[in-house]
PDBQT receptor file of N, H, CA, C and O in Angstrom, charges set to zero:
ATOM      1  N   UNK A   1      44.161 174.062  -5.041  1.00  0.00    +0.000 N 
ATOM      2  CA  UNK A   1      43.538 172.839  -4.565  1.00  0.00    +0.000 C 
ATOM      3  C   UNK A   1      43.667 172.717  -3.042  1.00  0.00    +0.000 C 
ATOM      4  O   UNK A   1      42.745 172.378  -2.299  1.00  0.00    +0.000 OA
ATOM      5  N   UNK A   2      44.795 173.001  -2.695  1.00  0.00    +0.000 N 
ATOM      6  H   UNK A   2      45.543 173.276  -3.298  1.00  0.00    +0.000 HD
ATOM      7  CA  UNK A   2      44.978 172.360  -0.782  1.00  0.00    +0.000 C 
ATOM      8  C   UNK A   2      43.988 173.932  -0.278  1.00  0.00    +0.000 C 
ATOM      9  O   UNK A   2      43.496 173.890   0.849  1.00  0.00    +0.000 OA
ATOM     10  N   UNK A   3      43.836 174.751  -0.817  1.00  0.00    +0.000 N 
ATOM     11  H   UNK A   3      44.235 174.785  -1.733  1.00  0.00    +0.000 HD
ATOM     12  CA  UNK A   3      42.805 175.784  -0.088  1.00  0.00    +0.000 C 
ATOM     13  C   UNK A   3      41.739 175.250  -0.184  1.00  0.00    +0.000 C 
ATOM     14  O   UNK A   3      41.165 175.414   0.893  1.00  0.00    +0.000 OA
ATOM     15  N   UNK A   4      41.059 174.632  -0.939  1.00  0.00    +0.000 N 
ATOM     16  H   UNK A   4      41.526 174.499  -1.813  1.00  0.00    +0.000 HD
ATOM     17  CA  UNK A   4      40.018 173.929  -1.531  1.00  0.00    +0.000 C 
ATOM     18  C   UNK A   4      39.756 173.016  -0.389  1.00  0.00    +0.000 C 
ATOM     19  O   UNK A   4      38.649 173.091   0.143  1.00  0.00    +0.000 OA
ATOM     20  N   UNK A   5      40.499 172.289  -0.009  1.00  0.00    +0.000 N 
ATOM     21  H   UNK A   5      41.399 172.228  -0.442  1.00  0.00    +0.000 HD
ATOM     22  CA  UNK A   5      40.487 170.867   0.692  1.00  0.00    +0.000 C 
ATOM     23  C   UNK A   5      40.364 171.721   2.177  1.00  0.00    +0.000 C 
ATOM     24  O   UNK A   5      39.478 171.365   2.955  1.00  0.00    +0.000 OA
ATOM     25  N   UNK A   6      41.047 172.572   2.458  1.00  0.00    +0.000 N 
ATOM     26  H   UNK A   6      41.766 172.861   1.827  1.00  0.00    +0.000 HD
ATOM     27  CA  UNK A   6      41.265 172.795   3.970  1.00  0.00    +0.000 C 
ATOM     28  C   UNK A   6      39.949 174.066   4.335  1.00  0.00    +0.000 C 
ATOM     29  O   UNK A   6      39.623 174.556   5.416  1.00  0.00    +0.000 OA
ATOM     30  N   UNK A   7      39.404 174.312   2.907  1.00  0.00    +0.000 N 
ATOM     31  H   UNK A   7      39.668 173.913   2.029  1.00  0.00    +0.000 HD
ATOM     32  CA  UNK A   7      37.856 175.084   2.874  1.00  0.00    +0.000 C 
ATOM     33  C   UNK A   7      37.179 173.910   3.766  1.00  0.00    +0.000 C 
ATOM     34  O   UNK A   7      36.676 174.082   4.876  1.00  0.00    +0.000 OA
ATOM     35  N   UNK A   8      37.259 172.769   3.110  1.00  0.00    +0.000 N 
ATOM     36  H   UNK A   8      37.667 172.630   2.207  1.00  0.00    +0.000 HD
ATOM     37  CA  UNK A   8      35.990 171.872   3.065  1.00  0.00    +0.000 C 
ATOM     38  C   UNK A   8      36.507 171.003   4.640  1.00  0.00    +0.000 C 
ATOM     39  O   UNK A   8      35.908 170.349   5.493  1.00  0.00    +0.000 OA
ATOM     40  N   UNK A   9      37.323 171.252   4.516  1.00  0.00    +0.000 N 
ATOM     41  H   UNK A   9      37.810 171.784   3.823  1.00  0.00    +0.000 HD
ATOM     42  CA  UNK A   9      37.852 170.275   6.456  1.00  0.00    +0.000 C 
ATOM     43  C   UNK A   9      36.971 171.304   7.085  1.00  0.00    +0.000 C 
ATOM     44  O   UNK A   9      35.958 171.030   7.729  1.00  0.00    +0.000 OA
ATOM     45  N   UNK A  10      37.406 172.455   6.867  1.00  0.00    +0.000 N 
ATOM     46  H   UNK A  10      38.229 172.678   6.344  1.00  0.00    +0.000 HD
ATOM     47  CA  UNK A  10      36.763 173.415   7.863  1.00  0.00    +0.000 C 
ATOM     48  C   UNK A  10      35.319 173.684   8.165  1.00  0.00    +0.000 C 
ATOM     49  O   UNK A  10      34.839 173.868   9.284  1.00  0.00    +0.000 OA
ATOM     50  N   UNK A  11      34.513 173.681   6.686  1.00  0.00    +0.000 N 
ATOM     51  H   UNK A  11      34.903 173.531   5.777  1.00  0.00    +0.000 HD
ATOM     52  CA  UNK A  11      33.171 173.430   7.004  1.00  0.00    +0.000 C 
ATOM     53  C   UNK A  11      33.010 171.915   7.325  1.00  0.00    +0.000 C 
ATOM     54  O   UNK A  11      31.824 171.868   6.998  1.00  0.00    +0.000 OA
ATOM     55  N   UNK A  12      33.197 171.051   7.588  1.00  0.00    +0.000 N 
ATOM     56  H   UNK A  12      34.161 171.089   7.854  1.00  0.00    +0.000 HD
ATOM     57  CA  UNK A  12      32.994 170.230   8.404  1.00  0.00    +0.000 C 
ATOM     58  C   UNK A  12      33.249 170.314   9.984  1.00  0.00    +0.000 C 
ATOM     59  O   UNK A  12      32.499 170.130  10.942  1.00  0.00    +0.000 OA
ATOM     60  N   UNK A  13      33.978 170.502   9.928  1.00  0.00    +0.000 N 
ATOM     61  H   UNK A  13      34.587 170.651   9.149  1.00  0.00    +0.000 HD
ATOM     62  CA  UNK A  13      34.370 171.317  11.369  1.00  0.00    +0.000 C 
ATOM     63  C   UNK A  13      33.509 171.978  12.320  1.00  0.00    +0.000 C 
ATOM     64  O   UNK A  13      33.273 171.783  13.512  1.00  0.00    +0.000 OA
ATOM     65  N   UNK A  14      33.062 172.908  11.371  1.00  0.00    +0.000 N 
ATOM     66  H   UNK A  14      33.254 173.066  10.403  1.00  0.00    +0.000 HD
ATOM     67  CA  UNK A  14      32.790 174.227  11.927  1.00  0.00    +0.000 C 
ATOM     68  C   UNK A  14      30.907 173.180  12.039  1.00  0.00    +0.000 C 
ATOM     69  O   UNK A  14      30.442 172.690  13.068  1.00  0.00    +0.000 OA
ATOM     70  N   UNK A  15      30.411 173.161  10.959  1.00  0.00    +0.000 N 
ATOM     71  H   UNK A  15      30.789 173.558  10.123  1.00  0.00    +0.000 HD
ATOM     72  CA  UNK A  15      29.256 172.231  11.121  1.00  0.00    +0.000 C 
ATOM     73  C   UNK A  15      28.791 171.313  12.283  1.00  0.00    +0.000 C 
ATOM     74  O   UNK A  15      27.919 171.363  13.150  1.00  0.00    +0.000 OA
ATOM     75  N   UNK A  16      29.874 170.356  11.864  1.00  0.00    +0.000 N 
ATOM     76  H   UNK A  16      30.583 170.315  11.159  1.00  0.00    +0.000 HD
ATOM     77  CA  UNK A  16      30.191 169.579  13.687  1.00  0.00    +0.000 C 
ATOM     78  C   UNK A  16      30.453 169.718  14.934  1.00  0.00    +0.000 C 
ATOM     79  O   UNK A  16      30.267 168.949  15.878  1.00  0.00    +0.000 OA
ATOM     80  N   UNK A  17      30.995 170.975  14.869  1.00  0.00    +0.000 N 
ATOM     81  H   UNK A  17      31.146 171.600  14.102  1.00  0.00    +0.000 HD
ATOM     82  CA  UNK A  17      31.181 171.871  16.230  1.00  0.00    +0.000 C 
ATOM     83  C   UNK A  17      29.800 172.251  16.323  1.00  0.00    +0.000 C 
ATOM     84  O   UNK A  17      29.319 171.511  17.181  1.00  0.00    +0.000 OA
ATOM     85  N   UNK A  18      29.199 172.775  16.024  1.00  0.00    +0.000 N 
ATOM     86  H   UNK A  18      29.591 173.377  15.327  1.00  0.00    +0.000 HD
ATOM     87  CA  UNK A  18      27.381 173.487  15.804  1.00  0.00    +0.000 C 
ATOM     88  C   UNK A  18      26.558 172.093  16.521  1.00  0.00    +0.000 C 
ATOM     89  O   UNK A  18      25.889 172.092  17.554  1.00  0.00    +0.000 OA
ATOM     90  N   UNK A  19      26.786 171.211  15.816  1.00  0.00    +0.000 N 
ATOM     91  H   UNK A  19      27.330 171.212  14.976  1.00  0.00    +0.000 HD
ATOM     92  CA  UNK A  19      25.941 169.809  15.730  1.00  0.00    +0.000 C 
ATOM     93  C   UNK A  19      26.033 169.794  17.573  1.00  0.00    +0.000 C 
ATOM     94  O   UNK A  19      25.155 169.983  18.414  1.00  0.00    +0.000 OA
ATOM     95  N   UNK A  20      27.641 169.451  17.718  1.00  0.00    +0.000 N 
ATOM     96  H   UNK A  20      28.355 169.297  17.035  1.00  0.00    +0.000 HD
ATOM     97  CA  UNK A  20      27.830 168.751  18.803  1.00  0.00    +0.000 C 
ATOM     98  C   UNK A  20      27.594 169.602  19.994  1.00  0.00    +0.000 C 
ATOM     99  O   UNK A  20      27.423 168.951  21.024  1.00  0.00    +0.000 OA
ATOM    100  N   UNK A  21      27.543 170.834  20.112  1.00  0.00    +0.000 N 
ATOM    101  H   UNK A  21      27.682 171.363  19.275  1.00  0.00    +0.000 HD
ATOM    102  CA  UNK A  21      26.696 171.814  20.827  1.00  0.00    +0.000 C 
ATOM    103  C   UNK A  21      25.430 171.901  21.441  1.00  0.00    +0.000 C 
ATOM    104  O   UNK A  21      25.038 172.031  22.601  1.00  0.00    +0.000 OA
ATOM    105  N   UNK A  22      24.878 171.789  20.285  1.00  0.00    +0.000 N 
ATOM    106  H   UNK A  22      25.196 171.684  19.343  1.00  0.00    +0.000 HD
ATOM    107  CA  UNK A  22      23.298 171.713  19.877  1.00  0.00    +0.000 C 
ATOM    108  C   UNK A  22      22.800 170.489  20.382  1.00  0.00    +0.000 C 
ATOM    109  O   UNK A  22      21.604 170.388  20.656  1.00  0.00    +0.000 OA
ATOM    110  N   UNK A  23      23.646 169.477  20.548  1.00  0.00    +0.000 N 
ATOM    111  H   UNK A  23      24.618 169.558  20.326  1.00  0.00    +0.000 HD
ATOM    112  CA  UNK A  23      22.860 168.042  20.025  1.00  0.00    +0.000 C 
ATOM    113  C   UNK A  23      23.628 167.058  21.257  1.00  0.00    +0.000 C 
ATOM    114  O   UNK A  23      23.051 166.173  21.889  1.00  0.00    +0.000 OA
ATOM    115  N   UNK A  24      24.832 167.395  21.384  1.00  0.00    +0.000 N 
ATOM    116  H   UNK A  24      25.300 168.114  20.871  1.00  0.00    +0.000 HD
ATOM    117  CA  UNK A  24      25.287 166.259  22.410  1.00  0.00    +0.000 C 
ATOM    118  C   UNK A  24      26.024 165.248  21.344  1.00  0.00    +0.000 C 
ATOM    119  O   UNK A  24      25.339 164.844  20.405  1.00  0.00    +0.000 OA
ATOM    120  N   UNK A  25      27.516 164.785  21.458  1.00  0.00    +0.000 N 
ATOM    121  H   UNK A  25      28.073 165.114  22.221  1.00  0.00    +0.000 HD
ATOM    122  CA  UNK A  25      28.261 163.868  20.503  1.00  0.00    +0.000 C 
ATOM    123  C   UNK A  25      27.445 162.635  20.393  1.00  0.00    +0.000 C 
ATOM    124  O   UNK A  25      27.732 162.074  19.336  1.00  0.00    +0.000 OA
ATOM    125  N   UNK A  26      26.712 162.111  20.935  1.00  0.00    +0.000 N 
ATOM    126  H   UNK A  26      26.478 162.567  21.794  1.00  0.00    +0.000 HD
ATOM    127  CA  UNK A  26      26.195 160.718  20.779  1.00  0.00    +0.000 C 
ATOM    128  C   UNK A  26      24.892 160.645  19.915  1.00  0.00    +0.000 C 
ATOM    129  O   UNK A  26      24.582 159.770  19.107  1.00  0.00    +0.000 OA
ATOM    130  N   UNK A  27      24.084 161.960  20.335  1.00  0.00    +0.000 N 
ATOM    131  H   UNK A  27      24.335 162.671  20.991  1.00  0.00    +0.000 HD
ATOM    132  CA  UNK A  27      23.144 161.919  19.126  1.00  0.00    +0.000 C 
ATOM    133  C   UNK A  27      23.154 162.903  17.778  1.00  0.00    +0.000 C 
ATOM    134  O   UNK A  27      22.281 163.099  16.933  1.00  0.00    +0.000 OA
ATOM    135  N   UNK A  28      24.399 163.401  17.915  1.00  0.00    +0.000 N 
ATOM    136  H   UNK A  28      25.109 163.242  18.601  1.00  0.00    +0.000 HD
ATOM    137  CA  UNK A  28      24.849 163.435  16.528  1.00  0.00    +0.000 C 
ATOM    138  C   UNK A  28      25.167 162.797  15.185  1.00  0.00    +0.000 C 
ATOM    139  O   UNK A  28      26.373 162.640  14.995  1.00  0.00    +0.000 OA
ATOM    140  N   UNK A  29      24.430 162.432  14.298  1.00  0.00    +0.000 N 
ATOM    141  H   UNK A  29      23.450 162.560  14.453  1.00  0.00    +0.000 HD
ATOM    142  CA  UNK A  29      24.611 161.684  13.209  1.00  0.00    +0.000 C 
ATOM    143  C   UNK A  29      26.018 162.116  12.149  1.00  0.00    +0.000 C 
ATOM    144  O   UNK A  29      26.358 163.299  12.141  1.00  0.00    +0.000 OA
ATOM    145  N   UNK A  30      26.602 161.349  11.491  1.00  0.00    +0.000 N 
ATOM    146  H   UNK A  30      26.325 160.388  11.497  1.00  0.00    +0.000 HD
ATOM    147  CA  UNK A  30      27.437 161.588  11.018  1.00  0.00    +0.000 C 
ATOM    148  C   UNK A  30      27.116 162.364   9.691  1.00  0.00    +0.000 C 
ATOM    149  O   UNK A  30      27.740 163.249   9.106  1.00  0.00    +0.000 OA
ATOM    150  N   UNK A  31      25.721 161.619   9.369  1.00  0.00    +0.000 N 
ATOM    151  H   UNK A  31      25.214 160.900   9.844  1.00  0.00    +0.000 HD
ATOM    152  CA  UNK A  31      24.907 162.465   8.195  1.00  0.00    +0.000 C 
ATOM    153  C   UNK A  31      24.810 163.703   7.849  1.00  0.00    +0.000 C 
ATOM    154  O   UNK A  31      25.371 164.332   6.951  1.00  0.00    +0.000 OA
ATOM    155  N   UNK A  32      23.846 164.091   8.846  1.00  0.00    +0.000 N 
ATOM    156  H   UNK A  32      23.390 163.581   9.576  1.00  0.00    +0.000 HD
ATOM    157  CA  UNK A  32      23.905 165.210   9.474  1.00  0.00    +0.000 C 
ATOM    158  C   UNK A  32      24.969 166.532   9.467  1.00  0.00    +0.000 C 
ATOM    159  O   UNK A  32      24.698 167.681   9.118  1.00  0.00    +0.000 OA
ATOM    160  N   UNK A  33      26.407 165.950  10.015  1.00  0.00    +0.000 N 
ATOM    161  H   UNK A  33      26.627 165.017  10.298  1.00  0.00    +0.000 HD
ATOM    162  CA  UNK A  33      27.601 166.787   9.710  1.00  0.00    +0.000 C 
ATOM    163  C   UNK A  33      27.526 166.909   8.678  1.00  0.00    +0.000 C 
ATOM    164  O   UNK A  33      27.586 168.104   8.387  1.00  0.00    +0.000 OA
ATOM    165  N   UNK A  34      27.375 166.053   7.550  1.00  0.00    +0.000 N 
ATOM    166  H   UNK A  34      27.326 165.083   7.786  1.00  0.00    +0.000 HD
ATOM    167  CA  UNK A  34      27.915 166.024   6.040  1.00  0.00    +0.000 C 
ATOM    168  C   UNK A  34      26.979 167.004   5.716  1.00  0.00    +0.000 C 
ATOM    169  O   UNK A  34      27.518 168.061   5.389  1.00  0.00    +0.000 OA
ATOM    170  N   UNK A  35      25.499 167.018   5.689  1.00  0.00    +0.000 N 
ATOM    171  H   UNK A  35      25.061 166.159   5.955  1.00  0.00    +0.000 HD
ATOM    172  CA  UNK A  35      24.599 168.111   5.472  1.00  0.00    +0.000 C 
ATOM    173  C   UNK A  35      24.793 169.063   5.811  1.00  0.00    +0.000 C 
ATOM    174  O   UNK A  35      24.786 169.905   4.913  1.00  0.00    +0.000 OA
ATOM    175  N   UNK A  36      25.020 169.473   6.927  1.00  0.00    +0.000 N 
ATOM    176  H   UNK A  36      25.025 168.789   7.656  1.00  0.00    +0.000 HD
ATOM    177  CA  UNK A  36      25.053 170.421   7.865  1.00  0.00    +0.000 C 
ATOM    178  C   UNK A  36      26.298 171.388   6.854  1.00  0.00    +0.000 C 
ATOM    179  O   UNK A  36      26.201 172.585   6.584  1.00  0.00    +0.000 OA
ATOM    180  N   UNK A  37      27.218 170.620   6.514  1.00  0.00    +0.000 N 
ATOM    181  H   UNK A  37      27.297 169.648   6.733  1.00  0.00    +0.000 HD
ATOM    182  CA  UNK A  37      28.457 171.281   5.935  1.00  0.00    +0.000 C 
ATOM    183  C   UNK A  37      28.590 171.278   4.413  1.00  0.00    +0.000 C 
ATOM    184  O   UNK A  37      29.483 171.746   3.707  1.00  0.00    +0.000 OA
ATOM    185  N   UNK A  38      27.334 170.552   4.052  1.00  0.00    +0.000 N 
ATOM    186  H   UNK A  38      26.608 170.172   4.626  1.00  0.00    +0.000 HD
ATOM    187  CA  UNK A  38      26.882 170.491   2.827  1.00  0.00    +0.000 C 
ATOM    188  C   UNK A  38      28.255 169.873   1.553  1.00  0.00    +0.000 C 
ATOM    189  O   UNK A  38      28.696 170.136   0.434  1.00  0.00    +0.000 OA
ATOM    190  N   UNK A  39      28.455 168.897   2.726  1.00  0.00    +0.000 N 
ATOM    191  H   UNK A  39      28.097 168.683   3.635  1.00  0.00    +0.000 HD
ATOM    192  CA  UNK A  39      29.477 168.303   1.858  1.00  0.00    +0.000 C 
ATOM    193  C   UNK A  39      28.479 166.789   1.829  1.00  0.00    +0.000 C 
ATOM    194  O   UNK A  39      27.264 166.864   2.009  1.00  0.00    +0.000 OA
ATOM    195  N   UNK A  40      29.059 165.678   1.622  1.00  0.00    +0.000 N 
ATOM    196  H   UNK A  40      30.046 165.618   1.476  1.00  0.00    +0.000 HD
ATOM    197  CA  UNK A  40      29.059 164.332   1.634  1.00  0.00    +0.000 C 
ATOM    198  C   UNK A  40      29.366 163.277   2.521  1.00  0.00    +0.000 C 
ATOM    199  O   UNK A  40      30.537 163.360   2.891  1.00  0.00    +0.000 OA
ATOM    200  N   UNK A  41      28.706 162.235   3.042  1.00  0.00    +0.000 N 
ATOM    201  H   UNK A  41      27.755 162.168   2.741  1.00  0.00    +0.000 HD
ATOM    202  CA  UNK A  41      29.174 161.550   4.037  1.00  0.00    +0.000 C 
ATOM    203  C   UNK A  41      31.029 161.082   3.490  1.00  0.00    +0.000 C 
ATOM    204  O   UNK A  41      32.032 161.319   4.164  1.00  0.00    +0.000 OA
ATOM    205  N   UNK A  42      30.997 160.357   2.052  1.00  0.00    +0.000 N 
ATOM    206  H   UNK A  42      30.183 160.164   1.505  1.00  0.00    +0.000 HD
ATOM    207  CA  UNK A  42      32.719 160.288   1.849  1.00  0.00    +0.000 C 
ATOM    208  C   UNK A  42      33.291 161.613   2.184  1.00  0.00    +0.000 C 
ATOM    209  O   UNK A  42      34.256 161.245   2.853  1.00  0.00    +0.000 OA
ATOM    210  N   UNK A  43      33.315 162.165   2.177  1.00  0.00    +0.000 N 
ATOM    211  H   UNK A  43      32.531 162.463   1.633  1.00  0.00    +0.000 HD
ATOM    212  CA  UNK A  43      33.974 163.793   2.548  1.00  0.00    +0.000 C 
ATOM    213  C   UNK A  43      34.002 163.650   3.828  1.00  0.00    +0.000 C 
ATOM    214  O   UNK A  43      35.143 163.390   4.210  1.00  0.00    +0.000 OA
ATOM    215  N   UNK A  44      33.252 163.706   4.643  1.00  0.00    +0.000 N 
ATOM    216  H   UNK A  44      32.325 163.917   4.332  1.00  0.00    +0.000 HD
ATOM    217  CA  UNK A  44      33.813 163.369   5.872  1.00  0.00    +0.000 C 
ATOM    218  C   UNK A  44      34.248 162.517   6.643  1.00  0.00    +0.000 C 
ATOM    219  O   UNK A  44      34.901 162.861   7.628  1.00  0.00    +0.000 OA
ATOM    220  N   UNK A  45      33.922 160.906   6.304  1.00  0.00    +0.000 N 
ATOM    221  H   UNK A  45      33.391 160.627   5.504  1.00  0.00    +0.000 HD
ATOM    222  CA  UNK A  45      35.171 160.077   6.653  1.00  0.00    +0.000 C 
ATOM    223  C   UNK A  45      36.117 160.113   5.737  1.00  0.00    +0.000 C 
ATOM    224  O   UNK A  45      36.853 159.224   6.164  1.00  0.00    +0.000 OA
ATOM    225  N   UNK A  46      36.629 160.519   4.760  1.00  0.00    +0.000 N 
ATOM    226  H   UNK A  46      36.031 161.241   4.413  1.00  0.00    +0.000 HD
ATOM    227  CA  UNK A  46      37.588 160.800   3.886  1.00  0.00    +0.000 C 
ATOM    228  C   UNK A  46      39.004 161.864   5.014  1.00  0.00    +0.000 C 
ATOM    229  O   UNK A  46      40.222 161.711   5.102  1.00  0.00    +0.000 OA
ATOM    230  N   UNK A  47      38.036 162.883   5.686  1.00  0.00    +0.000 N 
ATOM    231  H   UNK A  47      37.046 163.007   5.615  1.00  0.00    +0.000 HD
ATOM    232  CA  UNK A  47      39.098 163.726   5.999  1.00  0.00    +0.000 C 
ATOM    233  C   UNK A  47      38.989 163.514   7.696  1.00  0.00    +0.000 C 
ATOM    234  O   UNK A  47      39.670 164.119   8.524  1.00  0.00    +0.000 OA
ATOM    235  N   UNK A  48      38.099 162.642   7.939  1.00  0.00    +0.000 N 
ATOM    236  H   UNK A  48      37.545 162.150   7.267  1.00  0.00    +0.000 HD
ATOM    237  CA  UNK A  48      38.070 162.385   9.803  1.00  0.00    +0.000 C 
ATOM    238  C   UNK A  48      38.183 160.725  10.193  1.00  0.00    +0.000 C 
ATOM    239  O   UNK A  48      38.780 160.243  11.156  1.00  0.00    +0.000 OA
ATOM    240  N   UNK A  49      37.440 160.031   9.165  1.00  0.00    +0.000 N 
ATOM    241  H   UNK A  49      36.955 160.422   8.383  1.00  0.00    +0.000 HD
ATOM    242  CA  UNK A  49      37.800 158.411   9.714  1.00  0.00    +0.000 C 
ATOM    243  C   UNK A  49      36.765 158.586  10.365  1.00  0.00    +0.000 C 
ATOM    244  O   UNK A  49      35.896 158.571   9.494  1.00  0.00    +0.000 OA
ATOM    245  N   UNK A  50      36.128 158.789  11.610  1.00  0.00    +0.000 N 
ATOM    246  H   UNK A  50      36.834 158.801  12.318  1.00  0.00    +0.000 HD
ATOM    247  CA  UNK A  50      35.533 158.285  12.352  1.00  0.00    +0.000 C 
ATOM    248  C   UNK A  50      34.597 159.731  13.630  1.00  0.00    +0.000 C 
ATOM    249  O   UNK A  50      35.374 160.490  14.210  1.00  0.00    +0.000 OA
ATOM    250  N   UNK A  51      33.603 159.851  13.802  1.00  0.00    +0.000 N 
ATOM    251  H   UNK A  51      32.972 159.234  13.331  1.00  0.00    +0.000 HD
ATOM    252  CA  UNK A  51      33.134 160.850  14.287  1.00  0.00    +0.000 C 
ATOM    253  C   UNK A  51      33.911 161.221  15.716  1.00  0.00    +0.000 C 
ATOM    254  O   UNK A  51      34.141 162.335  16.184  1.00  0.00    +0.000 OA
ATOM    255  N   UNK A  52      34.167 160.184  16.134  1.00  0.00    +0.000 N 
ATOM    256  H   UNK A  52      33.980 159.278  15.753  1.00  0.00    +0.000 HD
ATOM    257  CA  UNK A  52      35.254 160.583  17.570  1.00  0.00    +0.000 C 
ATOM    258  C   UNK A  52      36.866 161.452  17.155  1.00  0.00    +0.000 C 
ATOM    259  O   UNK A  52      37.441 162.327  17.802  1.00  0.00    +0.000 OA
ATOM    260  N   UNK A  53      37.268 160.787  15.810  1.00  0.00    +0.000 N 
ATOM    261  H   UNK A  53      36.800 160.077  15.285  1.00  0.00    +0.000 HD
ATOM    262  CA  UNK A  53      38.157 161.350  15.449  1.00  0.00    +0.000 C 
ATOM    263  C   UNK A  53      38.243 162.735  15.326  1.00  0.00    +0.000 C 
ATOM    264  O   UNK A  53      39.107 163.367  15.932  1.00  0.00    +0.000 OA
ATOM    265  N   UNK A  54      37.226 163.390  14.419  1.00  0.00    +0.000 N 
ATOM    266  H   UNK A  54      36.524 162.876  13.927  1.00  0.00    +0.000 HD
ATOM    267  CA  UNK A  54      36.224 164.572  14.254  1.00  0.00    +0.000 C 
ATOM    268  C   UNK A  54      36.399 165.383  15.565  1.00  0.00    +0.000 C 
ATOM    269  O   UNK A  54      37.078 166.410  15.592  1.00  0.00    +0.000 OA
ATOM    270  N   UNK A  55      35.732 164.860  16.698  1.00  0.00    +0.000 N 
ATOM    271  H   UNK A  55      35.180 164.026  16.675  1.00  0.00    +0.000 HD
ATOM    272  CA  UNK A  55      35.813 165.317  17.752  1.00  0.00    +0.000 C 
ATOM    273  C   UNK A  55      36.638 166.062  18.227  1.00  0.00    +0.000 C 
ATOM    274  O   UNK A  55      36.716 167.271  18.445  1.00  0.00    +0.000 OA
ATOM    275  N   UNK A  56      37.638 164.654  18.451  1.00  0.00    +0.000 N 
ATOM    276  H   UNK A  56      37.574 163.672  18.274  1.00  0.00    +0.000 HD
ATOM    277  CA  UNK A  56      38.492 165.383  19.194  1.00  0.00    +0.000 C 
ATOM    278  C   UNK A  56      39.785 166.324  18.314  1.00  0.00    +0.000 C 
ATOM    279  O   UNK A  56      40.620 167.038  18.868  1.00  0.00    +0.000 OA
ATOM    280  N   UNK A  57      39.673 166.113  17.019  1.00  0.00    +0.000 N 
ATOM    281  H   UNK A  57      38.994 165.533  16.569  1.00  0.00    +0.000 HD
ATOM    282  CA  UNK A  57      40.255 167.336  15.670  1.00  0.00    +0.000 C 
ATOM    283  C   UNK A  57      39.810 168.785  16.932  1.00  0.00    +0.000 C 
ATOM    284  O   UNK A  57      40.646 169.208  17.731  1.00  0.00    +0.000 OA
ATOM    285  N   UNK A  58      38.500 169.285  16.852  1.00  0.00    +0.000 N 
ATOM    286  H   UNK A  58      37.821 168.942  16.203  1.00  0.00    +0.000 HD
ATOM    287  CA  UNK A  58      37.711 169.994  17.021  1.00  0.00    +0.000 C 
ATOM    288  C   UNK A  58      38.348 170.552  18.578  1.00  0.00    +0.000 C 
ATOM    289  O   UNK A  58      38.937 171.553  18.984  1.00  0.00    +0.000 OA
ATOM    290  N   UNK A  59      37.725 168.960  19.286  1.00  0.00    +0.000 N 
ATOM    291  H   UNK A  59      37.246 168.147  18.955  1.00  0.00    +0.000 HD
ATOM    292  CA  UNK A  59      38.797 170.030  20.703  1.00  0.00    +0.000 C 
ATOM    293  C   UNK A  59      40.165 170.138  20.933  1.00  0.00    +0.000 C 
ATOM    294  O   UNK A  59      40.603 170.822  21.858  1.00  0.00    +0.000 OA
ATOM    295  N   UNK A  60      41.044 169.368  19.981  1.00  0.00    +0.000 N 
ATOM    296  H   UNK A  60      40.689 168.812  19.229  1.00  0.00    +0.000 HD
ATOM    297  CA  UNK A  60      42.366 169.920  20.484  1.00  0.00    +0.000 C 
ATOM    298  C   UNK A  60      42.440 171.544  19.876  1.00  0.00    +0.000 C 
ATOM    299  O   UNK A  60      42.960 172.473  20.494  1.00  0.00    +0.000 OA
ATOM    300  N   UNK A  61      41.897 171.636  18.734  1.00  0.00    +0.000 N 
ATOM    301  H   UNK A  61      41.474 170.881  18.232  1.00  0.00    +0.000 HD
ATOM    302  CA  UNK A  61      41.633 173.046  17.982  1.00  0.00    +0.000 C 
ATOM    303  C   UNK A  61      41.693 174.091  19.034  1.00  0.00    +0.000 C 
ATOM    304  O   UNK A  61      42.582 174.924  19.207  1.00  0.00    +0.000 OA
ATOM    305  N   UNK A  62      40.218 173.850  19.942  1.00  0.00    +0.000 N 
ATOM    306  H   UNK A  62      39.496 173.173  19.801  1.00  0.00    +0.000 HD
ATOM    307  CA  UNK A  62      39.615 174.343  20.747  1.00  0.00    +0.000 C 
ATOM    308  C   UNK A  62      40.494 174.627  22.346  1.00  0.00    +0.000 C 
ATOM    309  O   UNK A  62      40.347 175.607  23.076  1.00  0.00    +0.000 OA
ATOM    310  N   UNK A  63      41.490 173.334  22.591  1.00  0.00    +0.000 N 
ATOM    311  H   UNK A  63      41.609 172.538  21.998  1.00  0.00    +0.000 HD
ATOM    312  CA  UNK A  63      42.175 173.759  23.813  1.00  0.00    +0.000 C 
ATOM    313  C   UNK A  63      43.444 174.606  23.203  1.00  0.00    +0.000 C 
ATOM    314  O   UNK A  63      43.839 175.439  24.019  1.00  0.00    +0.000 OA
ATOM    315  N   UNK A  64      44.095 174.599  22.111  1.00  0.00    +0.000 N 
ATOM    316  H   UNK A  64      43.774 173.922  21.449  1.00  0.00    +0.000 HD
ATOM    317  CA  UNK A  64      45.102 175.366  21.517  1.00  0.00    +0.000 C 
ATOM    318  C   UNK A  64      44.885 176.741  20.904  1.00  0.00    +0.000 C 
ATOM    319  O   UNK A  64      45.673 177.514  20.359  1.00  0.00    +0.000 OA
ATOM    320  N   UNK A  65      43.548 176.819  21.160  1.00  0.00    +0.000 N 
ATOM    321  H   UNK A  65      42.907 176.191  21.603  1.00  0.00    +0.000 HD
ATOM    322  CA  UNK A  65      43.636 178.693  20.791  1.00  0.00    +0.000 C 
ATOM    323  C   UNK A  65      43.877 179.455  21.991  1.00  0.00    +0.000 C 
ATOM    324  O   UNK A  65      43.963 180.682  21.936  1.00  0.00    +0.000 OA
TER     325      UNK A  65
């Protein structure tokens, strides 16, 4: 199960990283991520709360590699 869960953080992630690239954080829909990662909008405020939250998940990721 927790591989399961940390599958599905990650395609959100990885989705939203794409989005916010592509698209700029502000006209990124939250929808969108959920599609994009082919999960569900509950799925992703479930495991982010809030698209800024998301965010910045993504760049601390991003300044720690």
């Amino acid at each position: 199960m927790k591989d399961e869960n940390q599958g599905t953080e990650q395609r959100i992630k990885d989705a939203a990283k794409g989005l916010f690239q592509k698209k700029g954080f502000a006209a990124t829909k939250t929808r969108e991520i959920a599609e994009a990662s082919e999960t569900n909008l509950a799925l992703v405020n479930y495991y982010f709360r809030t698209k800024k939250q998301l965010f910045d998940a993504i760049m601390l990721e991003t300044l720690n590699v």
